[in-house]
N, C-alpha and C positions, 0 to 999 in steps of 0.2 A: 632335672631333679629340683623342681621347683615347689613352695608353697609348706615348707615342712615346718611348725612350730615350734620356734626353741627360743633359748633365755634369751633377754636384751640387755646389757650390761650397761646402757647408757644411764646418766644420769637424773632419773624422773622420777620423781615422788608418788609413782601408779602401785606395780607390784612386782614382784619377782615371778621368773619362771625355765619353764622348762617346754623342751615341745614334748607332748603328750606321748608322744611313741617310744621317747627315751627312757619310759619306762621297760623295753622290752631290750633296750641296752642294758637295763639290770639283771636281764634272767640271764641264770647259769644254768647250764645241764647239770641236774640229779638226779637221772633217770632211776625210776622206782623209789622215787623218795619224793612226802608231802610235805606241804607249809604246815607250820604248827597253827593253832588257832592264833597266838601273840604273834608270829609272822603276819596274818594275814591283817589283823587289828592294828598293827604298827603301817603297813601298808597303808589301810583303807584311811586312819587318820592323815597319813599325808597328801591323799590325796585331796581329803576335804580343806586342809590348809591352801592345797594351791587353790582347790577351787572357791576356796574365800579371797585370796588374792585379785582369783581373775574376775568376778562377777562383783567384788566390792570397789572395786578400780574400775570396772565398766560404771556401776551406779554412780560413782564420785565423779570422775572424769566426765565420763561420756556421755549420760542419757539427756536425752530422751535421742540422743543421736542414735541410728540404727549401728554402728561400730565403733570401737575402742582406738585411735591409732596409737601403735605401743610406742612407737621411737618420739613422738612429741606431746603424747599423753592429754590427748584431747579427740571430741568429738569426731566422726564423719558424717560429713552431712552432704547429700545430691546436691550439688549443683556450686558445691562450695570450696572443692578439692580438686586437683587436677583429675580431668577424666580417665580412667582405667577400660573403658569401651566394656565388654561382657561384664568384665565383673561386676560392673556397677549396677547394672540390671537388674542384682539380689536386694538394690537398698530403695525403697517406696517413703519414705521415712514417715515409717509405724514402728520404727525402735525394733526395729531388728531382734538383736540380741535378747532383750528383753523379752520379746515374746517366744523365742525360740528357748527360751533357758526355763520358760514356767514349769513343765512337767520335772524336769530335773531336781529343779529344787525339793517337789516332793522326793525323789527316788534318794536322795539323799539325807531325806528327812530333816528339810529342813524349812518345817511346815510354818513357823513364822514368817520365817523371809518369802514363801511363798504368795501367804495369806497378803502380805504387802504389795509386793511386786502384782497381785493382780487386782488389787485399786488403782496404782498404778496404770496400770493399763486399760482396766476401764476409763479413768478418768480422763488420760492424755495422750492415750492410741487416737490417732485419726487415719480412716483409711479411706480418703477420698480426695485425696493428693492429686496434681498435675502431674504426675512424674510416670513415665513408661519403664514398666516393669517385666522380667522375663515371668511365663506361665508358669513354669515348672519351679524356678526354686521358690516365688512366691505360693505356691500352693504344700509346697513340704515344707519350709520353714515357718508361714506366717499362719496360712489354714492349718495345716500340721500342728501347728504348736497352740494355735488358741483351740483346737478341738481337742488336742493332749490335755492342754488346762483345765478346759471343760469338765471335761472327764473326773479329772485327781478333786476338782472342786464342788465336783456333784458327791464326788464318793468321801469327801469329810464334810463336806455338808450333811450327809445321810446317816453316817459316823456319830452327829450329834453335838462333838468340844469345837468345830472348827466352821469357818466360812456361812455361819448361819443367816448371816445378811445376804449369801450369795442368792441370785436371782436369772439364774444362766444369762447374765451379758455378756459371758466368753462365746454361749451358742449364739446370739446374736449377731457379734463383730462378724464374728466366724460366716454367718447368713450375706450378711450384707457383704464381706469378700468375696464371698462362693459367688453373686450376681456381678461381682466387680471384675471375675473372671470369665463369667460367661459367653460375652461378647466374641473371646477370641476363638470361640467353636463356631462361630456364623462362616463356616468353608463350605464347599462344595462338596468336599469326602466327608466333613464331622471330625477330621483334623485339626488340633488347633493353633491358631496363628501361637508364633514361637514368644512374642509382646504384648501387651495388652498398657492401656494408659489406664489409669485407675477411674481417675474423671472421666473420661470423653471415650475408653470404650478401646476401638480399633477401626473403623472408618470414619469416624466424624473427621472434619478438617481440622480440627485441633487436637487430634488424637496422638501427632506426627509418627503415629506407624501403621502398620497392615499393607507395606509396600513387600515384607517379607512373602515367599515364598515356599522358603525350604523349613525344619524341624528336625533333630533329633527324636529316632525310635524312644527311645529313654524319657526326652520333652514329651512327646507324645500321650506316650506308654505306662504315665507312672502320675496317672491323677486317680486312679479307679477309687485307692483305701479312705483319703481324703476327700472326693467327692461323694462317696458311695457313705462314709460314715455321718455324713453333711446332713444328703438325704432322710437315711433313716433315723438322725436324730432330729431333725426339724419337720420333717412330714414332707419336706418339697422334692417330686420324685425329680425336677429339671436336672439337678446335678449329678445326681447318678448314671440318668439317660445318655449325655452326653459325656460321659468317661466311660461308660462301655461300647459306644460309637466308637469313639475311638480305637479304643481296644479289637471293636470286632474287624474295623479298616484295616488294623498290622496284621491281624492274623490272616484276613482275607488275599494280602499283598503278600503274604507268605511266598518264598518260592516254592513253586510245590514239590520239585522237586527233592530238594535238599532240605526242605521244612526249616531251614533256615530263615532270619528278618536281615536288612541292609541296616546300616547306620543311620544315611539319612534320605527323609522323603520329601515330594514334594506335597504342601497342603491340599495342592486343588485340583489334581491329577490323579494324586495315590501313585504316580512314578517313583522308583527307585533314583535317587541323584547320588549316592555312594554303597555302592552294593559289598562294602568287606565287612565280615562277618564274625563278631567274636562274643564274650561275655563282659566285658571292656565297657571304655567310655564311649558315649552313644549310644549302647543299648540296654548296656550295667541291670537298672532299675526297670527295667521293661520285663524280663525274666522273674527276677526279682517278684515283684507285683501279681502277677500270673498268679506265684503258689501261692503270697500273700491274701490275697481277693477268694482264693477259694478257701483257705482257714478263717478270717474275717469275716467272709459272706456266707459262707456251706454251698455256694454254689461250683457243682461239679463242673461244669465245662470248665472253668479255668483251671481246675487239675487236668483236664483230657489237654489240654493245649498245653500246659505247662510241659508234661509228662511227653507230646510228642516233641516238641524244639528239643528237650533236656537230651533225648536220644538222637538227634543230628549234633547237637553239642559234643553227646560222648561220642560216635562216630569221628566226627569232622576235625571237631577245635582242638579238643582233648588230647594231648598228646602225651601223658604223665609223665612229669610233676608239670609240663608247660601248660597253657593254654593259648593257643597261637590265632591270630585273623584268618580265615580264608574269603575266598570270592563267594559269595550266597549262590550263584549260577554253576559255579565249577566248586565246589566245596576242597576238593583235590588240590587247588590252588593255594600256596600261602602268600598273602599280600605282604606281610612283612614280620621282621626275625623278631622282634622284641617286642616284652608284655608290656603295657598300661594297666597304670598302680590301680585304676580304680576296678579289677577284677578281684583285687583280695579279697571282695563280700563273701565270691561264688563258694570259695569251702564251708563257709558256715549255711549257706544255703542246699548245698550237696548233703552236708550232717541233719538238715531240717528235711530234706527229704528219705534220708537215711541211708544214702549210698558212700559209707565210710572211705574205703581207700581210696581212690581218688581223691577225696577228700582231704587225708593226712598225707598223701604225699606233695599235693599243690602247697597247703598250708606247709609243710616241711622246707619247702622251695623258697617261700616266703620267710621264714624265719631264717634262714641263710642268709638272704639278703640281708634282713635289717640287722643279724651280726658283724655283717661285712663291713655298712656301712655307720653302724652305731643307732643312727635313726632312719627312720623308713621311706625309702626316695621317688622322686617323681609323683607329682600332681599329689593338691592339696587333701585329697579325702582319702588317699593311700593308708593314714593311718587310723583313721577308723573305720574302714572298711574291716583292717586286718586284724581289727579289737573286736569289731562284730561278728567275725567269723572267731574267736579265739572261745567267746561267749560260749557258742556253742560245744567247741573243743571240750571246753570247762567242764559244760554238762554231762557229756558223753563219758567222763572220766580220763580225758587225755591230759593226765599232769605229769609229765614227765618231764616240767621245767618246772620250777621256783625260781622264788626271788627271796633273796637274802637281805634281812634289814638289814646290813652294814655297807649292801652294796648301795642302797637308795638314800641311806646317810650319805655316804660321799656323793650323789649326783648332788643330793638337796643344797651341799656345802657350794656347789657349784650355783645356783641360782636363788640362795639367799641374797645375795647382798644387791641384786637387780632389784626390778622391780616390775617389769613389761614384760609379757609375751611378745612375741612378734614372728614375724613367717620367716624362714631359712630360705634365701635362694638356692645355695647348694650345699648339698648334703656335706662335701669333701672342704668347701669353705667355711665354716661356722660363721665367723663375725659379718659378713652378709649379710643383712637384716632388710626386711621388708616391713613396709609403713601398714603392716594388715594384723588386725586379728579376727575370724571368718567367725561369724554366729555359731557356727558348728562345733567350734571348739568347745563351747560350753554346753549344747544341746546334746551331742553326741558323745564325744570322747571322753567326759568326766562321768558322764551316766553309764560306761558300755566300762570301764575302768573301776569303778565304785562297785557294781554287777559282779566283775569278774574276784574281787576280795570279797564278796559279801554272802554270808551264808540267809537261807532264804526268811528264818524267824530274824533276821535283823532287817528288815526293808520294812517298811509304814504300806504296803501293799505286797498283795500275791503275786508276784511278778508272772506268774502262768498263764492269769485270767488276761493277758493283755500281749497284743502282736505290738512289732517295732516295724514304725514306717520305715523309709529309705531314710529320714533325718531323726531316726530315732524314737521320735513320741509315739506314745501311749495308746494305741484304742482299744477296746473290748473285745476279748471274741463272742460274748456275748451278746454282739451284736447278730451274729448269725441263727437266732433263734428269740431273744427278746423283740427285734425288729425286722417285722418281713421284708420281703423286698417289696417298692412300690412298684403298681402294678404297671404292665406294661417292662420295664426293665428286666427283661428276662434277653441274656443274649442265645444265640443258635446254639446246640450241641456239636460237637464234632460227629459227622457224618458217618467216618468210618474211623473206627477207634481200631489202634493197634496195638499185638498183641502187650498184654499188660507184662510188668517185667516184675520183681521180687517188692519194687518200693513204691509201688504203687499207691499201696493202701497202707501199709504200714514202714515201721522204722527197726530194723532186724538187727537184734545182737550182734557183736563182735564174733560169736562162738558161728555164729551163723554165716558171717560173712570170710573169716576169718580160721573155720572150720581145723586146718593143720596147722596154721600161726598163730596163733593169739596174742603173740606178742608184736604183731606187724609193726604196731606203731613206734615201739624202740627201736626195733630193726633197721631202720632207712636211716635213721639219722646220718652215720660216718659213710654211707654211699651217696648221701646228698651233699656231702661236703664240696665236691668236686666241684659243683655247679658255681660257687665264687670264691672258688680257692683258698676258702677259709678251712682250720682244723687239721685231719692228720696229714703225713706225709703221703701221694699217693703209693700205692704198694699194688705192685700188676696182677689181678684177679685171675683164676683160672677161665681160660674161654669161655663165653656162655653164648648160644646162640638164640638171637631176638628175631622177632618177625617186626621187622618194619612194616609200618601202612603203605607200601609203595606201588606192589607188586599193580595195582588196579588207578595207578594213579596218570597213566600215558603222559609221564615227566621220568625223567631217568633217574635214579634214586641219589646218584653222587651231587647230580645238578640241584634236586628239590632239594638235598640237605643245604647243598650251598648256599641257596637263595636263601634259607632260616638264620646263613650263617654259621653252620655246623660244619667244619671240615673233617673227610674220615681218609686213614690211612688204611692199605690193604695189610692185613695179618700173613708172613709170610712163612707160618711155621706147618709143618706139613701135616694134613690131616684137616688143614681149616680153609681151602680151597673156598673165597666168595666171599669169607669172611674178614671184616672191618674194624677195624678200632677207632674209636673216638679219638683224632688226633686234637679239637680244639672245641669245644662245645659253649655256648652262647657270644659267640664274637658277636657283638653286636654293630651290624651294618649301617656304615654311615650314612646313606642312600635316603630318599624322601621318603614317607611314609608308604605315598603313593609316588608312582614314577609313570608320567604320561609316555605313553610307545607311540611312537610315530609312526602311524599306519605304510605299509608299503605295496606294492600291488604286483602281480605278474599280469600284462597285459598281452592278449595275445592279438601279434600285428600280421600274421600270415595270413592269405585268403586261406578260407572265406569271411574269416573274422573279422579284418579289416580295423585291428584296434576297438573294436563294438565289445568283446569280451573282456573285461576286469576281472580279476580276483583280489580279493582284498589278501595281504599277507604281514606277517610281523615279520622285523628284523630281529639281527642277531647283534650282539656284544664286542663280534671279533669281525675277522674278515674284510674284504672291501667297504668302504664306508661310501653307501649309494649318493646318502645327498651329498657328497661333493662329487659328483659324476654326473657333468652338466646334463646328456643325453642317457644316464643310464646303461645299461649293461647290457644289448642285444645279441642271441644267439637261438640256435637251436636245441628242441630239449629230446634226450635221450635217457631211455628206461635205465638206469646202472643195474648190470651185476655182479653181486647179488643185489638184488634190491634193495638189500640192509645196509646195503657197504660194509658190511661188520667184518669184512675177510680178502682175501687178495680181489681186487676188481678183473673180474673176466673177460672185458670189453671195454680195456680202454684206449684201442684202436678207434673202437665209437665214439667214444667220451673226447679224444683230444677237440680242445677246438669249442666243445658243445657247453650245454648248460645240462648239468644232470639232473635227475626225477630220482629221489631218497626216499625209501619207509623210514618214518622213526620204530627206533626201537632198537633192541640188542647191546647198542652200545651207544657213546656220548655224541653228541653231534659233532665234536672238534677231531675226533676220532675217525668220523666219516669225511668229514672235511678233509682235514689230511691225506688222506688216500687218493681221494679223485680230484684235490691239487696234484697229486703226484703221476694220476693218471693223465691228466694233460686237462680237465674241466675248468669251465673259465668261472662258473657258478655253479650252484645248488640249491634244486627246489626243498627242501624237507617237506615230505608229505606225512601227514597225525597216522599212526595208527589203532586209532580209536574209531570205529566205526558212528557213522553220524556225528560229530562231534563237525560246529561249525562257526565263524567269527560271529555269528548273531546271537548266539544264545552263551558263548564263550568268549572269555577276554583276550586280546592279542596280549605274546607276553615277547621278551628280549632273549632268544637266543643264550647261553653266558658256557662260556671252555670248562675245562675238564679240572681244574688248577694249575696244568702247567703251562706255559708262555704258549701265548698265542700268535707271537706276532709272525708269526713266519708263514700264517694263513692270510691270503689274501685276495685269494675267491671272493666275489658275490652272492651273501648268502641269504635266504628269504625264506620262511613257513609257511606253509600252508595247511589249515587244517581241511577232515576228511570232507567235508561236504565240497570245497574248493577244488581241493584235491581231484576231485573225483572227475569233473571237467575238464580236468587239465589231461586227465589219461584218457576219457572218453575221447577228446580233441586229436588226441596220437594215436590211440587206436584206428581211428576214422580215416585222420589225413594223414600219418604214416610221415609225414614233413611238418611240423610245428613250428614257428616262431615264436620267441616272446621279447617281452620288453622288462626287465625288472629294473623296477623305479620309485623313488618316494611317491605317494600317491595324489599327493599337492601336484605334482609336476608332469601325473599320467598325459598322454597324448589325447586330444581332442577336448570334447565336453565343455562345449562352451562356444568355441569357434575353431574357423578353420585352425588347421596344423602347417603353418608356413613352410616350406622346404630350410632345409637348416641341415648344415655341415655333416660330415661323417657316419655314419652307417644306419639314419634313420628316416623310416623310409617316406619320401616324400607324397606319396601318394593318399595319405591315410586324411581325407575330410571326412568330421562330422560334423553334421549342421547344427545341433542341436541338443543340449543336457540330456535329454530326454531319450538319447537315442544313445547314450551311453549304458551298457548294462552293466552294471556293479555287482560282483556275487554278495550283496551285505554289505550291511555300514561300517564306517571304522567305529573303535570303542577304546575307550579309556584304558588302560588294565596295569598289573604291577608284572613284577619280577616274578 
């Protein structure tokens, strides 16, 4: 819960404040009740006060520094402050803030300070610095914002009372960055390196980067509006060219199956290096972009592409009100329980495509939280995201919150008497202050805030005639029709378009969507309270029976709830046989994002195998713990039945002694476990019952119990999925006597050199000469919970 904006109480002659989100600690529910027009005037003034605060304490203080630091009220400057490693990457020092805040000023109408601020920047912007700087937020804050500029400067230029000396040296700068960024598209896919040095490029020797490799989808994914608008406003088609390369690389890396994108890729491969899947950070703006680029541009392929991830999105991530990760390969899979803040965009982007409820109920989820926790937690752009989706809200007519001036009286009484902004490291500690105030605070959140009080004949522009980048500013849609595309920049169509669905082409009424409820969007409120135990007391609903996603998911539903974190208790009232109750819903798991599985293997040591057969397999959570078992765990493997174990075992005269052969399915693995401990089995293969399904194209994942204690299992237990599987019965079918050897796979027998004879029940005879002669069913792989 880091990065969040709020007042600083120290002693500095800067400004007072507040963190921007804390405006959404002022809304009360009145459902079916509007702001008066002097509500909303009372509002929109304070917020223009703070934002004189914080842009007139950046000019005093700080400039020509690209950042404000609020706790000692002076400059930042590269190379001058302790290093912050990433974050410092946003600061080239071209005054930052300054040029990110240009278009604002207009939307705020506050066309003097504007008209200043970009002398200002012509005169004393330099953008040919020594300094290595990251692509991505250098192209949405710095290109971003001096083509926003552009833009408001051409259009009161044309106006006639304003900017009549302007001479587009905003398109200019703008030109000359757009080639300063160029460089880091010299890859092998048309990927671009994640750095670029301003001066020297990305492979000169004084450039000191282009050692990188890897990129975020999002890095990637999220130069098209800003290059593409470069293009057609300078005539140079290079920059467009190479933002839709780009572009067509993610989509082409696509998995095809699941039409999902990974996180992160590698430059100069187009390999997948983090394949979990969500609408989050890392891919955030890549989605994003997509429908942007086709409203911006009019070109339809990026709605055919937008429109098909959107529906693996709804399928896969979508789990309403959540939006969860999965694995891009195994979509079924959840990598892990808890959201990242930078998905609050996605409802306002659901509203711009016009698919409503989902919509209000994410957005619903969201605002729970930041009741909970007063301001909006975790990662810095949480709370403008959640302002840019609200924008939308707005428009749709979802007001079913105000804000009461008497409530934003008493916050303001709270952050008069400061004088800094400054970043909240945690939500639940306030006086925790961070040496940051991020460009964005002013580019975004005062502009997406001012928007949301402002009715549309009060704004010095049409706000319609213009798309918002990922940082906010300003470009034309106009562009999609005053400026063709240059030639050549046309990317491929989607080959085989799938079937269209209701929001394809248009944005459908509520009465449309919403057909027997029309009032859906009050409706959720007090059943979304549960989610952080904020509001009424819970009161036990009548039964209602839901269709989980699970039934197709070959994960047992109590386990994949678990893994999210969700624990469900059995309903034991007669008539609801099967059926669950939510006993603990978003516990969020203390566990790493990702959690590397230590591959393990069933190797089969019998002739005629002679150790020469591997299968790769995942371990389990409970049971024997292989790697502290010098040699492993050898025995013989025999069929159980049933072959579910889900029922009394039939053969466990067989079984004593043996290693069993498990279907998954029917019931839990600790469930099976237990039983044919009980039967006398020393281990257990689990076999997938997913037909084809295999470690190469699927991730090994960890075994995990049922909820209740496990520890009284103490069998050897290992997975195998089907395609391994399959070998291993083929193998018994054939020889009717099986060996195997289950063992971490570091420590498999042979492959490499001899196998020395060594102690107790392993068998001395098994030499291989050589790696090569190892056959491994598949590689190991990374995977989560």
């Amino acid at each position: 819960m880091r990065n969040i904006w709020a007042p600083n109480e120290h002693n500095c002659p800067c400004w007072a404040t507040l963190l921007i989100t804390s405006l959404l600690g002022w809304v009360k529910c009145h459902e079916g009740q509007s702001m008066t027009s002097e509500e909303k005037t009372a509002i929109r003034d304070q917020i223009i006060e703070m934002f004189d605060h914080a842009y007139g304490s950046y000019m005093k203080y700080a400039y020509p520094a690209d950042e404000l630091m609020p706790l000692s009220c002076r400059g930042r400057v590269r190379g001058e402050e302790p290093n912050r490693g990433d974050i410092d990457d946003s600061l080239g020092k071209f005054s930052l803030t300054l040029i990110d805040t240009l278009d604002t000023l207009v939307v705020l109408n506050k066309l003097d300070e504007f008209e200043d601020a970009v002398r200002k920047a012509v005169k004393d912007v330099r953008l040919d610095n020594d300094v290595v700087v990251s692509v991505f937020e250098t192209n949405i804050r710095v290109l971003g914002g001096l083509l926003g500029a552009h833009v408001m400067a051409d259009l009161l230029r044309q106006q006639g009372n304003r900017m009549q000396w302007y001479q587009d040296e905003l398109l200019h700068m703008a030109k000359e960055l757009g080639h300063r960024l160029l460089p880091a598209f010299n890859t092998t896919s048309g990927l671009p390196y994640p750095k670029v040095n301003l001066r020297y490029g990305v492979l000169n020797p004084l450039s000191r980067t282009g050692t990188e490799s890897d990129t975020c989808t999002a890095c990637a994914g999220t130069m098209i509006l800003e290059f593409a608008a470069l293009s057609r406003m300078s005539g140079e088609s290079v920059f467009e060219k190479h933002a839709r390369k780009a572009m067509d690389v993610l989509w082409e890396r696509r998995q095809k199956g699941s039409d999902l994108v990974g996180t992160v890729i590698n430059i100069h491969n187009g390999e997948w290096v983090r394949r979990e899947s969500g609408v989050g950070a890392g891919i955030d703006s890549y989605y994003e972009y997509l429908m942007k680029a086709y409203i911006l541009l009019g070109d339809h392929v990026f709605l055919e592409r937008f429109n098909i991830h959107y529906s693996a999105i709804m399928k896969y991530i979508s789990q309403p009100p959540l939006l969860l990760n999965v694995h891009m390969h195994n979509p079924t899979v959840s990598v892990r329980s808890w959201m990242d803040s930078l998905l609050a965009f996605f409802p306002g982007l659901q509203v711009l495509r016009g698919d409503l409820k989902p919509a209000i109920e994410t957005h619903e989820m969201l605002y729970q939280v930041t009741k909970q926790h007063k301001f909006l937690p975790e990662v810095r752009n949480f709370g403008k995201n959640f302002l840019y989706s609200m924008i939308f809200f707005f428009q749709i007519k979802y007001l079913y919150s105000s804000i009461k001036v008497g409530d934003m009286d008493k916050i303001y009484v709270f952050f008069q008497s400061s004088h800094v902004f400054s970043s909240l490291y945690n939500v639940e500690n306030c006086p925790n202050k961070e040496k940051r105030m991020d460009s964005f605070f002013l580019a975004e959140m005062f502009k997406y805030l001012y928007l949301l009080f402002s009715e549309k004949n009060q704004l010095p522009i049409d706000i319609d005639d213009y798309i918002f980048t990922t940082e906010a500013h300003l470009l034309p849609v106009s562009l999609s029709t005053t400026k063709p595309p240059c030639q050549g920049n046309i990317s491929e169509a989607v080959p085989v378009r799938q079937e269209e669905d209701l929001f394809t082409h248009s944005c459908p009424s509520t009465e449309t969507l919403f057909p027997n409820n029309p009032s859906f969007a009050k409706s959720i409120r007090d059943s979304y309270k549960y989610l952080t135990g904020v509001g009424r007391a819970f009161r036990p609903l009548p039964v209602r029976e839901i269709e989980l996603p699970l039934h197709d998911h070959g994960i047992e539903p109590v386990e994949f709830l678990k893994s999210m974190g969700i624990s469900l208790s059995p309903l034991n009232e007669v008539g609801h046989k099967g059926v669950y109750r939510v006993k603990l819903v978003a516990e969020v798991s203390q566990t790493p994002e990702m959690e590397e599985v230590v591959p393990h293997v069933v190797q089969l040591i019998s002739p005629p195998f002679l150790g020469q057969t591997v299968l790769t397999a995942g371990p389990a959570k409970f049971g024997m713990d292989l790697s502290k078992q010098e040699h492993g765990v050898k025995g013989s493997i025999v069929k159980a039945s049933p072959y579910t174990a889900c029922g009394p075992i039939d053969n466990a005269v067989e079984l004593k002694g043996r290693i069993a052969l498990v279907l998954r399915g029917d019931c839990m693995f600790a469930a099976k476990a237990r039983r044919l401990q009980e039967a006398g089995a020393i281990g257990v293969i689990f076999i997938d019952h997913r037909e084809g399904s295999n470690s190469e194209e699927t991730p090994l994942f960890q075994m995990v119990g049922d909820g209740d204690s496990t520890e009284e299992i103490t069998l050897a237990l290992v997975f195998l999925f089907s395609r391994e599987g399959a070998v291993l019965t083929s193998a018994l079918e054939e020889h009717h006597n099986v060996d195997v050897l289950l063992l971490p796979k570091e420590r498999q027998l042979g492959c490499g050199e001899s196998q020395k004879e060594s102690k107790g029940d392993i068998l001395h005879f098994i030499v291989i000469a050589n790696k090569s002669d190892c056959k491994t069913i598949n590689k190991p792989v990374i995977s989560f919970l």
